[in-house]
N, C-alpha and C positions, 0 to 999 in steps of 0.2 A: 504493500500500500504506500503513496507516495505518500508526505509529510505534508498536508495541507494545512496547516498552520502558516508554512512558509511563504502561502500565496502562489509565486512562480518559481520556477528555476531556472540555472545556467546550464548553459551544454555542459553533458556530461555528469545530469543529474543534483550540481553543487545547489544548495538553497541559495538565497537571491535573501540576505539578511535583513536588508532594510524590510521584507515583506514580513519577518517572522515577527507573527503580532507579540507573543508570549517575550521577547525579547524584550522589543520597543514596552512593552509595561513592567518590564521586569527594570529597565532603564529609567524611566518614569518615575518608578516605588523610591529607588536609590537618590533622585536627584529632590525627591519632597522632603525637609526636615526630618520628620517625625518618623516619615516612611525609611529614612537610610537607617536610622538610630535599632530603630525597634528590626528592621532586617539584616544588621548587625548582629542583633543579640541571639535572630533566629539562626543565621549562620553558626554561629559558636554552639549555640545548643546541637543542632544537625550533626556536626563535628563529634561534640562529645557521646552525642550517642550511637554514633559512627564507630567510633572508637571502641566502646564498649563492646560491640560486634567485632571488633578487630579490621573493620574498615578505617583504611584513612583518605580521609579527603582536603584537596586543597582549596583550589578554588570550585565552590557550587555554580558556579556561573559559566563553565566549561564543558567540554564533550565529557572530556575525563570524569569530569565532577559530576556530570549526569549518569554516567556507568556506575559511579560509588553508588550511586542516589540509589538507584535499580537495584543494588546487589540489599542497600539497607528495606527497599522496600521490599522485596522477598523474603526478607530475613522476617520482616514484621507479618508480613503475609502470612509465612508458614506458623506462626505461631498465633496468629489469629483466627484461624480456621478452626481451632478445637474451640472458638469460642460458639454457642448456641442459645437455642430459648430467647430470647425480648430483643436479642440484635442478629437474627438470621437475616431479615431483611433489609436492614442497615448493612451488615459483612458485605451482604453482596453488591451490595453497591460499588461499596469501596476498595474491591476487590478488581471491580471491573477496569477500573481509574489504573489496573500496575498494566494494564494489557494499551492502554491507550497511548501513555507515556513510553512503554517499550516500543510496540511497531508501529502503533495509532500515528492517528490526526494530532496526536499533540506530545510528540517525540521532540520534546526541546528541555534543554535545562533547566530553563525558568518553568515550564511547566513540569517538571518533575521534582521539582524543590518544593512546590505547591503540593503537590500528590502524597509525599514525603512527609512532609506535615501532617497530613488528615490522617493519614499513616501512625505516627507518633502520636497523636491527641486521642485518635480512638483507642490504642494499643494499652492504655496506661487511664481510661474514663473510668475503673472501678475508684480511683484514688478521689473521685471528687464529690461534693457534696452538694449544695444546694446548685452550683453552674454549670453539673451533670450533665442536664439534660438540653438543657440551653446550647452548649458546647460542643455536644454528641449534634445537636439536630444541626448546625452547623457547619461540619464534619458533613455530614450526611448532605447536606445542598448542597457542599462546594462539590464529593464527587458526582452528586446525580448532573449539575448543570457541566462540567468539564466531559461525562459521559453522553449528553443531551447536546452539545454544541457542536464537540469536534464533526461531527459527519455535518452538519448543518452551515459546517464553515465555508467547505466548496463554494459560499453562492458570494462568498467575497472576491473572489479568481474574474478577471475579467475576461474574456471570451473575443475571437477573432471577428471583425465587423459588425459588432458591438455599438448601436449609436452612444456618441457623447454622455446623453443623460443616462441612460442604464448603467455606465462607467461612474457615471459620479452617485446615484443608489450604489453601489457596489462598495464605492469609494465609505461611502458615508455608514455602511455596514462595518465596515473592516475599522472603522471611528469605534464603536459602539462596540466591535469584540475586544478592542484594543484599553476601553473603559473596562471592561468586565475581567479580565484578564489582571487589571490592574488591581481591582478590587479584590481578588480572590487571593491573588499572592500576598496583597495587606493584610487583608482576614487570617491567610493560613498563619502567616509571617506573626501576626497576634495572638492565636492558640499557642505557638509555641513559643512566643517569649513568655508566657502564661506559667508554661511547665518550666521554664528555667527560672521562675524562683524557688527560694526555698520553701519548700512543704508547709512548715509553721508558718509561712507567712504568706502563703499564698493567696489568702482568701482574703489579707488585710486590704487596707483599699490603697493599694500602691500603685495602682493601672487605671484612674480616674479619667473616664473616659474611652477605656482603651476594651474595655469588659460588658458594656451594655452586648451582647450576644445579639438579643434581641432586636437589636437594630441594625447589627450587621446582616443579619439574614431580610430584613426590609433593602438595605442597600443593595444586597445582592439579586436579588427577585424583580427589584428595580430596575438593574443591568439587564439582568434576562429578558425581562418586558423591552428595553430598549432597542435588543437583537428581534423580538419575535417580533415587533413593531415595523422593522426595517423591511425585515421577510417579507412581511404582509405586504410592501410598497412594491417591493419588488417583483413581487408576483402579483400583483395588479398592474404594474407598469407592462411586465411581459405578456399578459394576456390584454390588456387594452391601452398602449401605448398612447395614444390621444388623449387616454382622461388624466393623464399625471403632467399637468403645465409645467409645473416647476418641480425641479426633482431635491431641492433643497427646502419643501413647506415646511416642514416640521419644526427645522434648528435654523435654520435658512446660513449654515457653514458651506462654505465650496474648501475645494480641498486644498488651498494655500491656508487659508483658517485651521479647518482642523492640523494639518502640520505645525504652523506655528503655534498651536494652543500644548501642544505635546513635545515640544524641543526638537522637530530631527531639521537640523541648519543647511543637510545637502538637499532635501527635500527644497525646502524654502527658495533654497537659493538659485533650484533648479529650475523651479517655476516660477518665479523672477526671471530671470537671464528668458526662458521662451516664451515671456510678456503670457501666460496661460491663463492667469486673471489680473481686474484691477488691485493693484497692492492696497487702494483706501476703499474696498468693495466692503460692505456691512453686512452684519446677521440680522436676524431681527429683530434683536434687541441691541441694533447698531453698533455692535462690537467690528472691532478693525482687524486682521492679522496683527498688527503690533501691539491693539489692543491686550490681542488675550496672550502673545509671545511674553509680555511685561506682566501681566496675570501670573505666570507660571514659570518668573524668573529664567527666562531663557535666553541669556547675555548676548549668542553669537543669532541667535533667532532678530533679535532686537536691531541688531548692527549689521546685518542683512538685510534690514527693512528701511535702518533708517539712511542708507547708503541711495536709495530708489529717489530717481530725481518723480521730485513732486509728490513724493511722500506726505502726506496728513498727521505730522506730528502732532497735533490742536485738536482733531477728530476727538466727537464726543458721544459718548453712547447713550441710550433711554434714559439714564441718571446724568449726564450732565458729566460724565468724569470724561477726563483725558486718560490716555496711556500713564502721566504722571501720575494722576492721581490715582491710579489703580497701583501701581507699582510701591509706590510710595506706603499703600495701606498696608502691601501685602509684605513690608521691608524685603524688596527686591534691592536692594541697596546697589550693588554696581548697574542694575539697570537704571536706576534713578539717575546713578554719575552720568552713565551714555545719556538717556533723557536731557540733562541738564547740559552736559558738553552742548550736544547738536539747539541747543537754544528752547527748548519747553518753559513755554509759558509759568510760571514757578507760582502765577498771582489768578490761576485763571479757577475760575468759582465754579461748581455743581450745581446739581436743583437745589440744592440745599443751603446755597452759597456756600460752600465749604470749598478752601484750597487744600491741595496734595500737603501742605504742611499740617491742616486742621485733623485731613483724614491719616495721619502719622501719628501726632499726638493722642489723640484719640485712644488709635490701637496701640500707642506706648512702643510704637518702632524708633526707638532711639537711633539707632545709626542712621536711618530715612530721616530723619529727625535733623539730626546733624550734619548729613550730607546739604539737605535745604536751606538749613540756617547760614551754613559757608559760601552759599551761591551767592553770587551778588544781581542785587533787585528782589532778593524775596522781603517781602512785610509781614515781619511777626505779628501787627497786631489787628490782621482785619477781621471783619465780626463776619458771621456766617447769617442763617434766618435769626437766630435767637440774639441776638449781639454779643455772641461769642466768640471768645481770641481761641488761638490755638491751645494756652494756655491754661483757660476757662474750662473746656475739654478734658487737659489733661488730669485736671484739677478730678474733675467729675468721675472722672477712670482711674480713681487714684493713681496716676502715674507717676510719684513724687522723681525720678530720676531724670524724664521728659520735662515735667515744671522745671526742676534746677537747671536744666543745658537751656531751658529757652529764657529764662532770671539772667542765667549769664549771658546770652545773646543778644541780651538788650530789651527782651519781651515786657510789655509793661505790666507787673507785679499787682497796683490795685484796678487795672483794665474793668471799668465796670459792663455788664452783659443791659440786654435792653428792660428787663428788673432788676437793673440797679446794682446787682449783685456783685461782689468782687472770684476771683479764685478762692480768697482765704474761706467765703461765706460758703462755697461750694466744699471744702475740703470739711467744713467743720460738719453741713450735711450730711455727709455721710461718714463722718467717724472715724475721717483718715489720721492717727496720729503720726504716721512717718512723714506726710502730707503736710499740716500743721507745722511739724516742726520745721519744715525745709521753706514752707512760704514765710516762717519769722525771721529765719536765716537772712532770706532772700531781700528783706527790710518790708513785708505787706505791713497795713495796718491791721491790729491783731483787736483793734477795737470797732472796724468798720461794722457799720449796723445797715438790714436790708431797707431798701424804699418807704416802703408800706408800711408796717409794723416796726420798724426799728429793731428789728430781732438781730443780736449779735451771735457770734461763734458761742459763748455762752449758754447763751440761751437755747442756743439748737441744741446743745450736746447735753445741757440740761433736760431739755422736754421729752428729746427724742432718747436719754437714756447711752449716750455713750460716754460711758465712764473714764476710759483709758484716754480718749482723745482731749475730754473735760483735764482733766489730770495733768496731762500738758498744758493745756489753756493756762492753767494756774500755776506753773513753773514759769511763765514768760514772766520779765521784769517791771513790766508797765500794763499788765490786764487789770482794767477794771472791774472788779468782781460786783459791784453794786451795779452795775448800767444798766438803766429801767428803758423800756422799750415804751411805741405809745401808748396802751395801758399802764405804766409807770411800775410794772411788776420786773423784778430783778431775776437773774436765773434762779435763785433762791423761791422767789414766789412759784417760776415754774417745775420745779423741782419737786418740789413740795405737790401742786397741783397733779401729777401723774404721778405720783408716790413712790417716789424715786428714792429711798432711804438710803443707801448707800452715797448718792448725789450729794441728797441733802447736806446730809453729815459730812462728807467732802468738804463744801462750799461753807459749810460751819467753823470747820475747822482752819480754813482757810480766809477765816476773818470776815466774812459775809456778814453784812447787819442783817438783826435777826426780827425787828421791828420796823422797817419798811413798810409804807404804806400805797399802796397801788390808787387808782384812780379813784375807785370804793371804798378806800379806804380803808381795805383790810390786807392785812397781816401775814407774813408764810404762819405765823403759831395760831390763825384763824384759820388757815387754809387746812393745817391740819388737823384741826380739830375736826371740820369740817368733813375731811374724808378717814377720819378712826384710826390715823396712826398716830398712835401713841409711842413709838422707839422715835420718831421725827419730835414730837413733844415733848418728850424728855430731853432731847439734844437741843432744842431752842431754849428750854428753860435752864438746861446747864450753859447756856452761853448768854444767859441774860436778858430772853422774853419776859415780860410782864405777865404774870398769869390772871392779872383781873383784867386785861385790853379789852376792849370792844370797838365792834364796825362802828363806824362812820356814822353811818344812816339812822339804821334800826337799833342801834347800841346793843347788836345780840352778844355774846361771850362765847368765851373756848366751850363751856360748861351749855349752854343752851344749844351749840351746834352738835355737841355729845349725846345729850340726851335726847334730843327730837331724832337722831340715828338709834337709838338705843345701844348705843355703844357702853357696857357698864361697867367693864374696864377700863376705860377710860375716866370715866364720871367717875369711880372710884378714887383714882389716880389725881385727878384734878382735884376732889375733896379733901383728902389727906396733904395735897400740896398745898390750902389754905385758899382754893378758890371762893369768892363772895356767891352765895349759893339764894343769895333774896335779889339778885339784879334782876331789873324786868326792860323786857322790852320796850322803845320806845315809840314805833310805827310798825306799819303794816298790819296783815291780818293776824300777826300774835302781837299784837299792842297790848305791854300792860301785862304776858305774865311772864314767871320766874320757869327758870328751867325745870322745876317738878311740875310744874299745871302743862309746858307743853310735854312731858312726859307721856304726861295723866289722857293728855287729849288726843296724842297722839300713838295710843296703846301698846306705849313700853313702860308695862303694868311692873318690871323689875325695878326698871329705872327709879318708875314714881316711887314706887315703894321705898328702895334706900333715900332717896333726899329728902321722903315726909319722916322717917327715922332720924336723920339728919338733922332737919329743924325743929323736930323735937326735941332733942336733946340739945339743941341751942349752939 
């Protein structure tokens, strides 16, 4: 059987490499961050368990290293066949996977490194617990679709007089095995870095991300669907050629795109130099060849593109991004340099008005970050829709290492947003303390308060309950710890207000008046009366609360907000402390009486009970 993986061949039988799709994704895996790291670790595992067999292998990525592969998959084979019962039908599956890799449609290394895997993960499934079955069924997809596709590949081969568009459906298939392909060797590439941790720590959560199973077999089904989707076009093109207008509706890729979206530079360059399409031709969602070559970090894809007189460096897709600002998100970092060499607009805005620096920040790509900031003409501080800097952004994404490079680049520090806001207001939102600390460094104002409310860093980190970042707030040398907002309530009052007792007590200790009166005129030791905490009460009154105060208005007391809650812990507490127990209200509807009548009226019949014992006894 010939290797139809390879697509075509050369006289004399040799594959035609560039066609071997398992390659090109096997290439692919190695050139993504995540995907070299984690196929890395699957190589060394494969090895050692190579080894253990007494096979040794060098490079898995070779003819050689697919003969190892083979001998380790038989080795696995023969000792999987006495397994039976709940995985007969699973076995056979995966069984079928050593016959396809040896003489089959998918006799290539990268797909037997793949095969290999499923091989290792099923071999060794009694060991696992709850991601059993999840893992096994996984195993079990990757060999049923590798067993399901090789014969189905043939329809990626293009054929002698052939019109144009059948060649590009062909073209656009051999796209979509080349996606699948890729995903599979990630997936397998994941179960076995799986098995190279250690046992005891297997099941900790060190693979965040990397472990949902369940979604990898959506991703995969999804590939599959991609190919059976292709099929369908295809064999409706060849039985009614007139009704398929265009042979690219789906993704609307021609195959200068799909090459440059996947790195192969002799492709690219190829069909360039024979003018085969326009180099600024678009998909549907207006992506360029160089668009998606800078997507996917593909440096010489990039500088093949941008070499093309009349190239569309500017070209902008459905969002409004350029090639920069794509590249920029995704820290393509030496694509950004080229970008920036050949002259990219550095200041050019999205739908969103965001530039390539906003969408850097953002994503916290510091070297994208700093490649921009070096260029000369880009504007640290232009606002995007929200009237946000790049800054403001990084701020929000706690990106505290992004804030510090653009503080020194000259970024302006209290930059306000179109509410007002500064970075620091945004840092304190959300709780950033490494954040915090680096914008006081940076010289923000660490007392700036929002528009509307007047709410400080304080006060957010009070209300909203972050402790550690509060904590900081009150180690800087000049925070205000009383700064009343416009309700005139201090972080203490809001502290107190969401019962923040640890806060509280923070803010206490840190020298907070504790008798502050807000617009109402009441009090954090009213406030918490008011909501029954009594460890907050006791720390106001050991720092010098008044325990007979009352509001403003209504002149109600600590003791009247206690007892109309039926709080009798506390009312206790407040009695033994020598609170005045005859004060009476002075308006509204309890006009007029003392804490035991609204007790009484209010049917906290314990309450009433102890304060009429209480004032009897004088």
């Amino acid at each position: 059987m010939s290797t139809v993986v390879s697509g075509t061949t050369k006289a004399g039988g040799k594959r035609h490499r560039d066609h071997d799709l398992w390659r090109s994704a096997y290439k692919k895996l190695k050139h993504e961050p995540d995907g070299k790291k984690i196929l890395e670790k699957c190589h060394k595992t494969m090895q050692k368990e190579s080894a253990k067999k007494g096979i040794s292998i060098g490079h898995l990525g070779s003819s050689d290293g697919r003969q190892k592969l083979l001998k380790l998959i038989n080795a696995h084979a023969d000792s999987m066949k006495s397994h039976s019962g709940t995985y007969d039908k699973v076995l056979s599956t995966i069984l079928k996977t050593k016959d396809v890799v040896s003489t089959g449609a998918a006799a290539s290394p990268p797909a037997a490194i793949a095969v290999a895997g499923i091989f290792m993960v099923f071999s060794i499934h009694q060991d696992y617990l709850r991601e059993e079955q999840a893992m096994l069924d996984c195993v079990t997809l990757i060999a049923r679709i590798i067993c399901r596709r090789a014969v189905e590949h043939k329809e990626c081969e293009s054929r002698p007089l052939e019109s144009k568009e059948l060649k590009e459906l062909r073209q656009q298939l051999k796209w979509s095995y080349l996606e699948m392909y890729f995903k599979l060797l990630l997936t397998t590439a994941k179960l076995v870095y799986k098995l190279s941790i250690p046992r005891m720590q297997r099941w900790a959560d060190t693979l965040v991300g990397w472990t949902d199973w369940t979604a990898e077999i959506a991703s995969l089904e999804k590939a599959e669907r991609e190919i059976v989707d292709d099929l369908d076009v295809i064999h409706h093109y060849k039985t009614n050629p007139a009704a398929q207008a265009s042979p690219y509706w789906r993704k609307g890729r021609n195959t200068l795109h799909q090459n440059a979206a996947i790195g192969i530079e002799s492709r690219v360059a190829e069909l360039i130099e024979t003018n085969s399409f326009d180099p600024n031709a678009k998909t549907t969602e207006e992506w360029t060849a160089l668009s998606l070559a800078a997507e996917g970090g593909h440096l010489k894809c990039c500088q093949i593109l941008l070499e093309v007189r009349g190239i569309d460096i500017e070209s902008q897709n459905k969002d409004g991004r350029t090639a920069l600002h794509i590249a920029a998100m995704k820290d393509r970092n030496e694509v950004v340099r080229a970008l920036v060499r050949k002259g990219a607009n550095l200041n050019v805005k999205d739908k969103d008005r965001k530039t390539p620096l906003h969408l850097a920040a953002e994503a916290g790509r510091l070297r994208a970050v700093e490649v921009l900031c070096n260029a000369s003409g880009i504007s640290l501080d232009l606002s995007d829709s929200n009237g946000r800097t790049a800054l403001h952004l990084a701020s929000l994404k706690k990106k505290a290492p992004v804030v510090k490079l653009l503080s020194d680049k000259g970024a302006k520090i209290d930059r306000k947003d179109s509410k007002k806001r500064t970075a620091f207001l945004d840092a304190a939102d959300v709780g950033s303390t490494e954040l915090l600390k680096t914008l006081q460094e940076c010289g923000a104002n660490i007392n700036q308060q929002t528009l509307t409310h007047k709410w400080s860093a304080l006060h957010m980190c009070a209300s909203y309950g972050h402790s550690k970042a509060l904590q900081a707030l009150l180690s800087f040398p000049d925070i205000n710890v009383d700064i009343q907002n416009t309700d005139e309530r201090t972080p203490l009052h809001e502290a107190v207000l969401k019962n923040r007792t640890k806060i509280a007590q923070t803010l206490c200790n840190k020298g907070a008046a504790v008798d502050t009166r807000d617009k109402k005129k009441r009090t954090p030791f009213l406030d918490a009366a008011h909501a029954g905490n009594l460890d907050i009460i006791k720390k106001l009154k050991a720092k010098g609360a008044d325990i007979n105060q009352v509001s403003g208005r209504n002149k109600w007391s600590a003791l009247h907000e206690a007892a109309l809650k039926g709080k009798i812990e506390l009312v206790r507490w407040l009695v033994n402390e020598g609170i005045k127990t005859d004060l009476r209200v002075r308006s509204g509807t309890k006009k007029g009486m003392t804490a035991r009548e609204m007790a009484e009226q209010g049917g906290k019949e314990e309450v009433g009970e102890f304060l009429r014992m209480c004032e009897e006894r004088g």
